[in-house]
MMTF fields as JSON, N, C-alpha, C and O atoms, coordinates in Angstrom:
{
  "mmtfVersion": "1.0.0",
  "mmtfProducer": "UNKNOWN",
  "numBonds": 307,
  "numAtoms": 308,
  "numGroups": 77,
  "numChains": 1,
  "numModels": 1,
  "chainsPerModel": [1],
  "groupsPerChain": [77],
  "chainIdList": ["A"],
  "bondAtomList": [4, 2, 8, 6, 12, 10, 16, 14, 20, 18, 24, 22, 28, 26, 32, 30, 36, 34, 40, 38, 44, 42, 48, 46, 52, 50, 56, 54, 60, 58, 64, 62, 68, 66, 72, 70, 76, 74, 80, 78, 84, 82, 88, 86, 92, 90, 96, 94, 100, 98, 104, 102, 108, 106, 112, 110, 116, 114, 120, 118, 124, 122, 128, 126, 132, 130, 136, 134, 140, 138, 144, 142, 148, 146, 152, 150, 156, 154, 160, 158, 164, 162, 168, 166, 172, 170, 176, 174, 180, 178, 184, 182, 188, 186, 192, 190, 196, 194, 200, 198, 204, 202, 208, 206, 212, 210, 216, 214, 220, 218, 224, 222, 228, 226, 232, 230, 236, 234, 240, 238, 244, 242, 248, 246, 252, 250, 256, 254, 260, 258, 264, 262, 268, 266, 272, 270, 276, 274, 280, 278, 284, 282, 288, 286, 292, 290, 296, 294, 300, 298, 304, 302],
  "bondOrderList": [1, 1, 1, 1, 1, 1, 1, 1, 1, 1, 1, 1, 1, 1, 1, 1, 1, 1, 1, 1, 1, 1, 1, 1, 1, 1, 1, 1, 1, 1, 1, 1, 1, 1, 1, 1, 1, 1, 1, 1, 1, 1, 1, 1, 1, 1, 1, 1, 1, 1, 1, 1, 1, 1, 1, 1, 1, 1, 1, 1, 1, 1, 1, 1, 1, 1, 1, 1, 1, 1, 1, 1, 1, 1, 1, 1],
  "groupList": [{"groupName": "UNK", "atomNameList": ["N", "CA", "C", "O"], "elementList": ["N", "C", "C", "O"], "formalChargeList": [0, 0, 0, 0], "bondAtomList": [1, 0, 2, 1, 3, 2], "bondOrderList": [1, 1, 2], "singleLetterCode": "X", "chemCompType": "L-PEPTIDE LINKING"}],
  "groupTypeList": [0, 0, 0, 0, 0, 0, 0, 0, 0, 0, 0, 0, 0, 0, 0, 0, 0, 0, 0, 0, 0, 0, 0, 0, 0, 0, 0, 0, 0, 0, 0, 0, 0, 0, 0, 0, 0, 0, 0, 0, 0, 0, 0, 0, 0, 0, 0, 0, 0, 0, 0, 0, 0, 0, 0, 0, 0, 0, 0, 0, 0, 0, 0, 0, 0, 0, 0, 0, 0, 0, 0, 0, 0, 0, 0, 0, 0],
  "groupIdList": [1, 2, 3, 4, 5, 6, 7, 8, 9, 10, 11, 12, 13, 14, 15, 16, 17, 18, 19, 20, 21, 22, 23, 24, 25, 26, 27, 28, 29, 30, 31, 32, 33, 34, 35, 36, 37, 38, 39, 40, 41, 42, 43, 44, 45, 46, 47, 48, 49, 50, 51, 52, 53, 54, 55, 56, 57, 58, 59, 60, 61, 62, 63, 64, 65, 66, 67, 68, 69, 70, 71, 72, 73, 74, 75, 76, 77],
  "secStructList": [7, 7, 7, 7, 7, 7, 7, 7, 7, 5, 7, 6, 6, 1, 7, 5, 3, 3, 3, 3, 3, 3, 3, 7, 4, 4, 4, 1, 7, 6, 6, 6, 6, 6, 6, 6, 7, 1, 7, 1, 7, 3, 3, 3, 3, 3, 7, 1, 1, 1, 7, 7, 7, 3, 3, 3, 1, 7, 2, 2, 2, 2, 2, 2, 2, 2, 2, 2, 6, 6, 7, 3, 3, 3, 3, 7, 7],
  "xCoordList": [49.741, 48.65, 48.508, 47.614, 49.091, 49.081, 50.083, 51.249, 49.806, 50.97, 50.534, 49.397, 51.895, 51.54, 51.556, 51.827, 51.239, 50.616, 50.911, 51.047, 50.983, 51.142, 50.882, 51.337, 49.866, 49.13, 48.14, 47.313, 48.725, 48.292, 47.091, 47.234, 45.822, 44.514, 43.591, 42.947, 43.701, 42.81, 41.405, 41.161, 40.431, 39.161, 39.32, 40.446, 38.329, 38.148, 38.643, 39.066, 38.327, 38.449, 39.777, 39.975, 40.573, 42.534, 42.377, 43.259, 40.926, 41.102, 41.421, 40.949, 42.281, 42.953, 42.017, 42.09, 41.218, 40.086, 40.922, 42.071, 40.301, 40.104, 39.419, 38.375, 39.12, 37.83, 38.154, 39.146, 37.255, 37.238, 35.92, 34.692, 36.594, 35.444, 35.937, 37.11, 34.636, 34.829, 35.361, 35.039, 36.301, 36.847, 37.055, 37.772, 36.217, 35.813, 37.295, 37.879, 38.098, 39.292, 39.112, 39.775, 38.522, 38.429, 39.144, 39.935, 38.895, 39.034, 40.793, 41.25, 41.332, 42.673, 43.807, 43.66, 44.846, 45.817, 46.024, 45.812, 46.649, 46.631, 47.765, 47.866, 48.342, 49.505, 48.584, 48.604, 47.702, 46.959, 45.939, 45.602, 45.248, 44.461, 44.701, 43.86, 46.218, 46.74, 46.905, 46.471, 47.524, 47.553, 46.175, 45.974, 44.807, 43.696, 43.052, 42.28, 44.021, 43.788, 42.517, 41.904, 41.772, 39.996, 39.476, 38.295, 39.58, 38.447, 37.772, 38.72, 37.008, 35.958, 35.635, 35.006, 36.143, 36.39, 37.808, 38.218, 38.217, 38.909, 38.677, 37.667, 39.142, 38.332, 40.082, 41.139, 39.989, 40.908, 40.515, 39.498, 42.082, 41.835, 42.193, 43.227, 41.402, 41.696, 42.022, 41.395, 42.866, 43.013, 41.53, 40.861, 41.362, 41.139, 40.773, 39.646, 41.883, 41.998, 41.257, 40.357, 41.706, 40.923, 42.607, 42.699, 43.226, 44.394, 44.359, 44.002, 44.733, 44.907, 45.679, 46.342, 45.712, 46.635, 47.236, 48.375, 46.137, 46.389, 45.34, 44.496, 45.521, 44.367, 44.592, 45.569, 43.513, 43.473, 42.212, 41.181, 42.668, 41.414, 40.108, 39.203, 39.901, 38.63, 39.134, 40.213, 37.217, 36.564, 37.54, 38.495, 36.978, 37.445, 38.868, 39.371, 39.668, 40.898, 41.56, 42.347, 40.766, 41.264, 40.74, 41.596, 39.535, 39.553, 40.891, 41.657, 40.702, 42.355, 42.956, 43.42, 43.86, 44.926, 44.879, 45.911, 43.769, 44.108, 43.733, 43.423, 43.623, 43.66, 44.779, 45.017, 45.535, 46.948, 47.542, 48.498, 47.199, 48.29, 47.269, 47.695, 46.741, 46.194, 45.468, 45.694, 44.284, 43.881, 42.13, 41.992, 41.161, 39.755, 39.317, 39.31, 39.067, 37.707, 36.357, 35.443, 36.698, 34.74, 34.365, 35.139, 33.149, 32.827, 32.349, 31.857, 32.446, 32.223, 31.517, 31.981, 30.043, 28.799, 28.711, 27.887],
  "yCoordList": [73.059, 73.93, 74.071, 74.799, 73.611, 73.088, 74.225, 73.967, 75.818, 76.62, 76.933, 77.193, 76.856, 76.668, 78.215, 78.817, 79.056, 80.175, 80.411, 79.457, 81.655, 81.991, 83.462, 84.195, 83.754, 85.191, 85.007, 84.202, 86.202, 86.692, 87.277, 88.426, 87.088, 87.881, 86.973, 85.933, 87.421, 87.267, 87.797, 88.919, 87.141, 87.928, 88.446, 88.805, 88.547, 89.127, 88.234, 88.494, 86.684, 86.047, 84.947, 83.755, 86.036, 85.311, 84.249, 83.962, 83.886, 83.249, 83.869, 84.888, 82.973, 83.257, 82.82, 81.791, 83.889, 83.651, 83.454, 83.858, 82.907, 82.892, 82.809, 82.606, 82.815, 82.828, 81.657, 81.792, 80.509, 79.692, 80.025, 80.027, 80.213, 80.563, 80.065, 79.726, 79.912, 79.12, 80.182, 81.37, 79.546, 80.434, 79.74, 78.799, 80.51, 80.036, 79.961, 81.03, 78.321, 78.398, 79.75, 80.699, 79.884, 81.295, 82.139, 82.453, 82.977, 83.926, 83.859, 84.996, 83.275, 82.567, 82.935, 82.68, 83.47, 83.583, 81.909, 80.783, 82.612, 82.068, 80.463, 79.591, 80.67, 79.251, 78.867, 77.666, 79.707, 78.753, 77.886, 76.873, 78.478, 77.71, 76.162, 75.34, 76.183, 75.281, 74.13, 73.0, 74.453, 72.923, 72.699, 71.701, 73.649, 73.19, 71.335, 70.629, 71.117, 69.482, 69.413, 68.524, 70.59, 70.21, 70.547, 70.264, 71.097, 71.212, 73.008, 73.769, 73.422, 74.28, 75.222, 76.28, 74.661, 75.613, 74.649, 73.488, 76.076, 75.468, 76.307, 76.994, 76.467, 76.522, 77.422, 76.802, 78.375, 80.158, 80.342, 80.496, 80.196, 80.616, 81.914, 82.182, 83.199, 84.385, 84.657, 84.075, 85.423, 86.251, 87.686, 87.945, 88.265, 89.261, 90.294, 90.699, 90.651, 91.673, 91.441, 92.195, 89.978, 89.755, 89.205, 89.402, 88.899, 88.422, 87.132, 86.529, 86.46, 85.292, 84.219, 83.84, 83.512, 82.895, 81.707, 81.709, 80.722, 79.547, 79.598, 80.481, 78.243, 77.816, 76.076, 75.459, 75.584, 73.921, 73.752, 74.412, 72.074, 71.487, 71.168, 70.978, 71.075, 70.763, 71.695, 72.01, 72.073, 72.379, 72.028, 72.69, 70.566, 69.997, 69.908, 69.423, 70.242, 69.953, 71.648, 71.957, 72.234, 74.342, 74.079, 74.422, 73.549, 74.238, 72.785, 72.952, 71.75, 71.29, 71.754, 71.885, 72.696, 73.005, 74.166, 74.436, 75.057, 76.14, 75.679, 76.57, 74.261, 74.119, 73.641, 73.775, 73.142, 72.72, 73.345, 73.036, 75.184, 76.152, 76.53, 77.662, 76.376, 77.111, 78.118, 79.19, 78.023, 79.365, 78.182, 76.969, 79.333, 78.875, 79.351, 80.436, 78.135, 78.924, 78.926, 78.459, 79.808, 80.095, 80.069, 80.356, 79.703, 79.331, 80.947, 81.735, 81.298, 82.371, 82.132, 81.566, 82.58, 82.038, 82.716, 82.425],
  "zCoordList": [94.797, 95.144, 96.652, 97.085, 97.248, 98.951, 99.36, 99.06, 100.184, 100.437, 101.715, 102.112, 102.478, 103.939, 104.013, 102.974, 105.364, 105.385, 107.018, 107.784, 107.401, 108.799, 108.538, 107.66, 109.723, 110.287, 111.621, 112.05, 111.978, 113.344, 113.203, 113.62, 112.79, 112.341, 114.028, 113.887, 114.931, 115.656, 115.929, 115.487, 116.604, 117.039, 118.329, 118.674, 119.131, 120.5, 121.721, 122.847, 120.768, 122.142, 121.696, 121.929, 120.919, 121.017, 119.398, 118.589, 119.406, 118.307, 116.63, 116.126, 116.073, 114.702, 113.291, 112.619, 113.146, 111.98, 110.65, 110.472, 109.939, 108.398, 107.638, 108.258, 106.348, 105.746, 104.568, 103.853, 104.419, 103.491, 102.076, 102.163, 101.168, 99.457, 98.748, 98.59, 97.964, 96.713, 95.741, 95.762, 94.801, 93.769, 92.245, 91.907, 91.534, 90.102, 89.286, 89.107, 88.636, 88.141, 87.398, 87.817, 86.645, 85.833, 85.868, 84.978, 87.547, 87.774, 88.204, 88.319, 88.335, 88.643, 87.709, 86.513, 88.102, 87.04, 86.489, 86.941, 85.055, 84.101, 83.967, 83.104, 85.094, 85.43, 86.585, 86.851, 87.4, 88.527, 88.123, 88.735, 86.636, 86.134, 85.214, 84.849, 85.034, 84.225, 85.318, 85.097, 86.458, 87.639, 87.977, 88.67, 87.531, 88.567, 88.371, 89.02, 86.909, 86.387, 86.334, 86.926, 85.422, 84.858, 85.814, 85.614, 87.021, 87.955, 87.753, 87.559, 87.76, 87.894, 89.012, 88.993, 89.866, 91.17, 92.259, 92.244, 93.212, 94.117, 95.545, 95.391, 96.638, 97.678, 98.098, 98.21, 98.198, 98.46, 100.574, 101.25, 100.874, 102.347, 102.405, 101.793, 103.206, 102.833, 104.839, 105.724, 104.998, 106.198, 106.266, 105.266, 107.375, 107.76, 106.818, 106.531, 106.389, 105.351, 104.295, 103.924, 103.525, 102.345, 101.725, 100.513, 102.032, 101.413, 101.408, 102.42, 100.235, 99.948, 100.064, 99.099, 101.368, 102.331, 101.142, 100.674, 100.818, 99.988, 99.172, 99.017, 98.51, 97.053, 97.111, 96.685, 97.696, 97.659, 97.2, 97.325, 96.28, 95.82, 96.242, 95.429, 97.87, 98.363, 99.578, 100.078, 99.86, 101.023, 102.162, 102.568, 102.68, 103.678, 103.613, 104.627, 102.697, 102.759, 103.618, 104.513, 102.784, 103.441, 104.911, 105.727, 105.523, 106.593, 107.453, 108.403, 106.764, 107.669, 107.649, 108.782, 106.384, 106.43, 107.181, 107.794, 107.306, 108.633, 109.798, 110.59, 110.315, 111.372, 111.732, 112.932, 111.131, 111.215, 111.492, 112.202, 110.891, 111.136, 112.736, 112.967, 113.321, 114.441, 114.097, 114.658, 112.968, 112.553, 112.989, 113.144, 113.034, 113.529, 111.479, 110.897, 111.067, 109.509, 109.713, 110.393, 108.64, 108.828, 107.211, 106.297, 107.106, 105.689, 104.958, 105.765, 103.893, 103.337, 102.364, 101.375, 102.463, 101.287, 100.272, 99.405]
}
């Protein structure tokens, strides 16, 4: 479930946004919902656009993993 990711989606001031949301297994294709191993939601890093960079088990785990890649997250309510 861990997919590394690279994009150039900057803001004004050079920084590389992303957007961290919660995403109901549900709504998930039908093999993404089979690894979610019982869990109920998982936490979707989206670019700019609205494209769907990755899909990890926790919160705190998405905004590490886009900081790893050099991307700034922002929480999406």
């Amino acid at each position: 479930m861990h997919t590394p990711f690279d994009n150039s989606t900057s803001d004004a001031s050079g920084a590389r946004i992303v957007y961290v949301k919660t995403v109901a297994v549900g709504d998930l294709p039908k093999d993404m919902q089979a690894s979610a191993e019982g869990r109920e939601q998982l936490y979707a890093v989206h670019d700019a656009e609205g494209e769907q960079l990755a899909v990890v088990t926790d919160r705190k785990l998405a905004f590490v993993l886009a900081r790893q890649n050099d991307f700034s997250p922002v929480a999406v309510h």
